[in-house]
C-alpha positions as YAML, in Angstrom:
chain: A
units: angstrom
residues:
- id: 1
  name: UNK
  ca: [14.17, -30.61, 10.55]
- id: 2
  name: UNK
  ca: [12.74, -28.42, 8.19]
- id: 3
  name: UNK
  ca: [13.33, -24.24, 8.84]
- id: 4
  name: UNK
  ca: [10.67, -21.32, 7.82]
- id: 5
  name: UNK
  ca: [12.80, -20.78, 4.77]
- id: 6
  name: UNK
  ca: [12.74, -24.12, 3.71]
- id: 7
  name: UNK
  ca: [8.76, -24.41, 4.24]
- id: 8
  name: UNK
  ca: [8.67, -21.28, 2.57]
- id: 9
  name: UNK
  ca: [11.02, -21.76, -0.70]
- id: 10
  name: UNK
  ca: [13.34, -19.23, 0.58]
- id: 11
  name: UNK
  ca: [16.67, -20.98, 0.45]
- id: 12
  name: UNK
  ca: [16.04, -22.31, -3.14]
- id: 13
  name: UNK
  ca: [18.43, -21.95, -5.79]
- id: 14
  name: UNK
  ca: [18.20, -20.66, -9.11]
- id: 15
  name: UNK
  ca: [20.27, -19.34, -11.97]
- id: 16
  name: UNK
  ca: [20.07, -15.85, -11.97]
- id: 17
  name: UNK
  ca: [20.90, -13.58, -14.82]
- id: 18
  name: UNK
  ca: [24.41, -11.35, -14.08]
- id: 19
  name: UNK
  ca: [23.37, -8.37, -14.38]
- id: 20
  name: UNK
  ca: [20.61, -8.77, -11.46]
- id: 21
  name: UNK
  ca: [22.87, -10.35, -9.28]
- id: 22
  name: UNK
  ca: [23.02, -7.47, -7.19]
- id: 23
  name: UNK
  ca: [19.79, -6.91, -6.88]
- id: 24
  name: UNK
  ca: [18.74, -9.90, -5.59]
- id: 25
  name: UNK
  ca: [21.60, -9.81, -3.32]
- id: 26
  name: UNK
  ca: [19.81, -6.27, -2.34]
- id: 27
  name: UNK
  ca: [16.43, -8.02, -2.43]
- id: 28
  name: UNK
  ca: [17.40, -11.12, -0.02]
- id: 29
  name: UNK
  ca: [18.91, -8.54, 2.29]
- id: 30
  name: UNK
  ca: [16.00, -6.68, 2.48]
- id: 31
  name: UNK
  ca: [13.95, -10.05, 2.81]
- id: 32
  name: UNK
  ca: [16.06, -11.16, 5.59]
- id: 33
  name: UNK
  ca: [15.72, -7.29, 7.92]
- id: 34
  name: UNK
  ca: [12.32, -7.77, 7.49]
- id: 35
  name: UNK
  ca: [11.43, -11.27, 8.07]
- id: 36
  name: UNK
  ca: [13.42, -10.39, 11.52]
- id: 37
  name: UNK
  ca: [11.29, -7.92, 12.57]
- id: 38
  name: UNK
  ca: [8.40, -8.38, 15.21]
- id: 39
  name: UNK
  ca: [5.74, -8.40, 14.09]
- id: 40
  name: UNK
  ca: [3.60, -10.08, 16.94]
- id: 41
  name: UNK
  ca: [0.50, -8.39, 18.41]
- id: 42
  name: UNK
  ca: [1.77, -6.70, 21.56]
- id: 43
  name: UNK
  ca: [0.24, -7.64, 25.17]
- id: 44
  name: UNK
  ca: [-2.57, -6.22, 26.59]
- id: 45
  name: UNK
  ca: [-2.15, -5.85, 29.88]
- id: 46
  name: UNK
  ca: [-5.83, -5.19, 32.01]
- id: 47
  name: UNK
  ca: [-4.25, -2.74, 34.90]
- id: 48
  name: UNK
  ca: [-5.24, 0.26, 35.25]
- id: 49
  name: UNK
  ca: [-8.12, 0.09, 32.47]
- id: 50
  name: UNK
  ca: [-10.30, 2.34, 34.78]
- id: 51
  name: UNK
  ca: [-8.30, 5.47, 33.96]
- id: 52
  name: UNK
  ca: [-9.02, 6.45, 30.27]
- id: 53
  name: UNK
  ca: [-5.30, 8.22, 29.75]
- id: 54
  name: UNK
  ca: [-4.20, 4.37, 30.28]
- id: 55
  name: UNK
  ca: [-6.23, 2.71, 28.55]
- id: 56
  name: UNK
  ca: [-5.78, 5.39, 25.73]
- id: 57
  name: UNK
  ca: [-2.41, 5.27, 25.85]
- id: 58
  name: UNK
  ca: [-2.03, 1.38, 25.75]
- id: 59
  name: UNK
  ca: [-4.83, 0.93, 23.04]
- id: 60
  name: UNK
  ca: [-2.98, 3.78, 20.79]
- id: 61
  name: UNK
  ca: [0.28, 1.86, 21.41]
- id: 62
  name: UNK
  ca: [-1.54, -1.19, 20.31]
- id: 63
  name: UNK
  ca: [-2.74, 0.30, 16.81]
- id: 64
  name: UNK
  ca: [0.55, 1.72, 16.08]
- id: 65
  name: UNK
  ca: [2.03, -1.78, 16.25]
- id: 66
  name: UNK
  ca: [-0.43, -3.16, 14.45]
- id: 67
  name: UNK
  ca: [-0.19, -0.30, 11.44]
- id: 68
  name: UNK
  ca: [3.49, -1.60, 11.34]
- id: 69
  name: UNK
  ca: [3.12, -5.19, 11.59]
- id: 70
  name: UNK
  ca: [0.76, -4.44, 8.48]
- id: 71
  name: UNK
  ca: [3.39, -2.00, 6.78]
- id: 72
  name: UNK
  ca: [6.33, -4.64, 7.54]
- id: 73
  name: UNK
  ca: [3.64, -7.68, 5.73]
- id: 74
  name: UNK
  ca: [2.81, -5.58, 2.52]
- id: 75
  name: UNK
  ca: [7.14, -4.93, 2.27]
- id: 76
  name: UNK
  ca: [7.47, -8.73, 2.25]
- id: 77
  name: UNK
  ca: [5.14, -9.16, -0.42]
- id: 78
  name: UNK
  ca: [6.57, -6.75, -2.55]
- id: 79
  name: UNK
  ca: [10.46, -8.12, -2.06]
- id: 80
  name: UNK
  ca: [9.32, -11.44, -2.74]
- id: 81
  name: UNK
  ca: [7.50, -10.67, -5.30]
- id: 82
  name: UNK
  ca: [10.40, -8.99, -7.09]
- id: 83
  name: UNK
  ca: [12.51, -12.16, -6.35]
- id: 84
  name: UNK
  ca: [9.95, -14.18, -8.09]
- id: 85
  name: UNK
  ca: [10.20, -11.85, -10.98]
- id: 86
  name: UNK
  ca: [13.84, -12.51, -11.00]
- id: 87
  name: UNK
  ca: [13.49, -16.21, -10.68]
- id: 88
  name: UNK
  ca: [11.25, -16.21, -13.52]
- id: 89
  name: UNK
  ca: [12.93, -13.59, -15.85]
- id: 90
  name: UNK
  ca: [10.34, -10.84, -16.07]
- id: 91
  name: UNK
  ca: [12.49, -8.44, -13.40]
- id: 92
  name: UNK
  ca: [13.21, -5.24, -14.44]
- id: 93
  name: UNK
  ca: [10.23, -5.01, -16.88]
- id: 94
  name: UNK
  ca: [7.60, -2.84, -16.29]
- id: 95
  name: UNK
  ca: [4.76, -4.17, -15.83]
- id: 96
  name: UNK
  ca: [2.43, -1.40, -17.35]
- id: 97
  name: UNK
  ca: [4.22, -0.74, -20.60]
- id: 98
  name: UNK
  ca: [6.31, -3.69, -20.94]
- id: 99
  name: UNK
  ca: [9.25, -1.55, -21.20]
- id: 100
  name: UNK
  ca: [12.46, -1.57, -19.02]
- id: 101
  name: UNK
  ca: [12.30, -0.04, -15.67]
- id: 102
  name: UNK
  ca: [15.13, 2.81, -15.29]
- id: 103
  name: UNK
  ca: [18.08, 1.70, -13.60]
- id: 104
  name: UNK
  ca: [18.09, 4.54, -11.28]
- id: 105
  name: UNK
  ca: [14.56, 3.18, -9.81]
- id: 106
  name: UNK
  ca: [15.70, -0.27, -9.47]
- id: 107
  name: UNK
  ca: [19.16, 0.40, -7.57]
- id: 108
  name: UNK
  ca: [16.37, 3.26, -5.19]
- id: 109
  name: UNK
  ca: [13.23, 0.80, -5.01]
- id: 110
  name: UNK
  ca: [14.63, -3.21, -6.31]
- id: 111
  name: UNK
  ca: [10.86, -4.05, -5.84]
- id: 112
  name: UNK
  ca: [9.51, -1.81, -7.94]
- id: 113
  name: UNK
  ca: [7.20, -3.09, -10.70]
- id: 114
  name: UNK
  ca: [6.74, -0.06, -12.93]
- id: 115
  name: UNK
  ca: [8.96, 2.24, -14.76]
- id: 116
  name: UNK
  ca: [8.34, 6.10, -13.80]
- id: 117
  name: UNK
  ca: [5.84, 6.54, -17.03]
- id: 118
  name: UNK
  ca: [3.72, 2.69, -15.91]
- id: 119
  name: UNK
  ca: [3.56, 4.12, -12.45]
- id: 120
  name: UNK
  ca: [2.27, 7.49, -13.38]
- id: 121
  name: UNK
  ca: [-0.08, 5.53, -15.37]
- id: 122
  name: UNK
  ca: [-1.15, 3.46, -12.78]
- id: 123
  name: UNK
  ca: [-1.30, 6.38, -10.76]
- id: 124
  name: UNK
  ca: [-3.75, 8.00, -13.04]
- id: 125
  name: UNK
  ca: [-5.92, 4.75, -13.39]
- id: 126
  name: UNK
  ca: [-5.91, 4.41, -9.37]
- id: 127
  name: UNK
  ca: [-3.81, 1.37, -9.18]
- id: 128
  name: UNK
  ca: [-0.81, 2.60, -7.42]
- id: 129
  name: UNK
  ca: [-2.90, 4.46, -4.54]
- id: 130
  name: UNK
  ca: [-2.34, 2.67, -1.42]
- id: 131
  name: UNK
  ca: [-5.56, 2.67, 1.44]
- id: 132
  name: UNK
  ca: [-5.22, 5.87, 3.47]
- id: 133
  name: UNK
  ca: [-7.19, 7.93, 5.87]
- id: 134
  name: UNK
  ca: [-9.53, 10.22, 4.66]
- id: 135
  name: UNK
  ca: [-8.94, 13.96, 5.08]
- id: 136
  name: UNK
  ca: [-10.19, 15.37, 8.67]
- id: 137
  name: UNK
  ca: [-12.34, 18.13, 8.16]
- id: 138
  name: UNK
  ca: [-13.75, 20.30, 11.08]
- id: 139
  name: UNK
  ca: [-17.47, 19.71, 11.96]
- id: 140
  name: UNK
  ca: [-17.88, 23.55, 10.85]
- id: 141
  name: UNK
  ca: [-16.65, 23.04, 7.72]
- id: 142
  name: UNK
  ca: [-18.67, 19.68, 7.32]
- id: 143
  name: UNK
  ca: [-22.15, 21.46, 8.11]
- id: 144
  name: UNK
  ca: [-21.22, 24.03, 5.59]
- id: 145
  name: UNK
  ca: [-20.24, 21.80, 3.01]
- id: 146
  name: UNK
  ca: [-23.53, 20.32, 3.69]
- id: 147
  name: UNK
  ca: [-25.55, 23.32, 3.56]
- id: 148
  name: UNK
  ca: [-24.06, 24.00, -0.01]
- id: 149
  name: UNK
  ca: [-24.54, 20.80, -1.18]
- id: 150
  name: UNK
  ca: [-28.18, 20.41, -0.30]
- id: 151
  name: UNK
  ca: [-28.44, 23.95, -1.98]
- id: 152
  name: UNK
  ca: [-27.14, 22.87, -5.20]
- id: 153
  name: UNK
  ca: [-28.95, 19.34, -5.38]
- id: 154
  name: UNK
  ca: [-31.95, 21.35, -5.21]
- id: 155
  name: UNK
  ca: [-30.67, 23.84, -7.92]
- id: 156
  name: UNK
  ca: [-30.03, 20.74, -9.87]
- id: 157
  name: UNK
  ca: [-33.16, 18.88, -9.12]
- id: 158
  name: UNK
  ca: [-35.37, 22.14, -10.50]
- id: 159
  name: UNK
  ca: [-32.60, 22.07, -13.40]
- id: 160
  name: UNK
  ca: [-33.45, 18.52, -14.59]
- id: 161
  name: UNK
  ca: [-36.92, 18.71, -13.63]
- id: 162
  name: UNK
  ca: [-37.31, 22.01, -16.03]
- id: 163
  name: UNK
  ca: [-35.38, 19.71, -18.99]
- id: 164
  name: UNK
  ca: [-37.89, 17.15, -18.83]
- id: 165
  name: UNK
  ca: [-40.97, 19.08, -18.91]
- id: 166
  name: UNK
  ca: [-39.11, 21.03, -22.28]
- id: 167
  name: UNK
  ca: [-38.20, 17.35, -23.56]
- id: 168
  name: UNK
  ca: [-42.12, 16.28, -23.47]
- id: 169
  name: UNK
  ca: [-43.39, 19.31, -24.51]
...
């Protein structure tokens, strides 16, 4: 019968250059801790949903297993992705600036895809940004960030309004 791993191409074998041999020794590890993990939605249990602490509590508990689960999927991607790399030959290159990746970053992060200079790059260009929560601001400071801006669209509205009447005239 047929395991995960097999279904999955995980207990393939390929020739592997030397001198990332420990790598994806590194990388299988890592593969194998994570794939280990559970990552199943957690029980909801209905007792005791009339007091809001409860149900707070339980529902918080719920979305911090989830924000894992989703953490733990995105760190399988990126290991087998960098196994993939090594299968095919392209590990260690940046993929940016087609350069080698320093070997200081690959024995810290063996998934990474970018040298320091391709991920400041992609940094720059908004590629390496990962989805996070926007910045809490205070309903004070929101109403007087609005006032300001309404202000100055007004300011800007008379501004360009002024430039066309000078650009017909």
């Amino acid at each position: 019968m047929a395991t995960a791993a097999d279904i999955l191409g995980l207990n393939r074998t390929f020739k592997t250059a030397a001198r990332w041999a420990k790598h994806l020794e590194w990388l299988s590890e890592e593969r194998d801790r994570l794939l280990a993990r559970d990552c199943s939605a957690p029980e909801t249990s209905m007792a005791k949903m009339d007091d809001p602490g409860d149900a707070a509590a339980e529902e918080s508990q719920r979305c911090l297993a989830l924000v894992s689960a989703s953490a733990t999927h995105a760190s399988i991607v990126d290991v087998l992705d960098a196994i993939r790399r090594i299968e095919r030959g392209t590990y260690g290159i940046c993929e940016m600036t087609g350069e080698p990746i320093e070997a200081e970053r690959l024995r810290a992060i063996p998934w990474a895809r970018y040298s320091i200079q391709g991920q400041q790059e992609a940094e720059k260009s908004g590629f390496g940004r990962r989805h996070a929560l926007p910045t809490l601001h205070s309903l004070s400071e929101m109403a007087a960030n609005d006032g300001e801006e309404t202000e100055h669209d007004e300011e800007t509205a008379k501004d360009e309004d002024s430039n066309k009447v000078v650009a017909m005239g």
